[in-house]
C-alpha atoms as one frame of an Amber mdcrd trajectory, in Angstrom:
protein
 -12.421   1.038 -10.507  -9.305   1.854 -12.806  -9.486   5.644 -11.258  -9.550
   4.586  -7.926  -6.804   1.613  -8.388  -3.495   3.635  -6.365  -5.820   4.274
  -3.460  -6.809   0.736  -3.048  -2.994  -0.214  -3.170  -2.371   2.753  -0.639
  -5.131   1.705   1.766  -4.100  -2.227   1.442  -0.777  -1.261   2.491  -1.656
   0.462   5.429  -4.380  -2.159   6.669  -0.897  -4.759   6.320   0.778  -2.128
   8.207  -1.829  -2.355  11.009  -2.865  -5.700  10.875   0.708  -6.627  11.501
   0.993  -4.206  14.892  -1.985  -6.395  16.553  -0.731  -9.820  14.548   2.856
  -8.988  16.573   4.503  -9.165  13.401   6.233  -5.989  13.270   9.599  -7.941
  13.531   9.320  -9.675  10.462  11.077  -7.031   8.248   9.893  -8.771   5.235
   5.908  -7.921   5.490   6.871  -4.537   6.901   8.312  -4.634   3.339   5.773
  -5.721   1.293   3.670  -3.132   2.954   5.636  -0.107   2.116   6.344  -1.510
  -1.732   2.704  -1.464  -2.178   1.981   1.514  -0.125   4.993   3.335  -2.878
   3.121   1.597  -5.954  -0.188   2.565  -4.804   1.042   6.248  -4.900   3.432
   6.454  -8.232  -0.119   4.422  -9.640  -2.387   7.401  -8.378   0.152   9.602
  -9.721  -0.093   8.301 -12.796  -3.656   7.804 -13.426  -4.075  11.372 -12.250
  -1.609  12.543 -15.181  -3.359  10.632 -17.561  -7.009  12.351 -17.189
């Protein structure tokens, strides 16, 4: 689960992404946001974890 922790963040953010295209909230800048913040953790965390191992 710890391995596999910045691809879960990744594919949360995109789900927000597209939940947010069919919720019409794509104007709300602030969830757009949130989205790409965890989308950019999810990657420097898989980046991480891959240096580690």
């Amino acid at each position: 689960m710890k391995q596999n922790l910045g691809i879960i963040l990744i594919v949360l953010g995109a789900l927000m992404l597209i939940i947010s295209y069919f919720a019409d909230l794509v104007d709300y800048n602030f969830y757009n946001i949130g989205a790409l913040l965890i989308i950019i953790a999810g990657i420097v965390t898989h980046i991480m974890m891959t240096k580690r191992s």
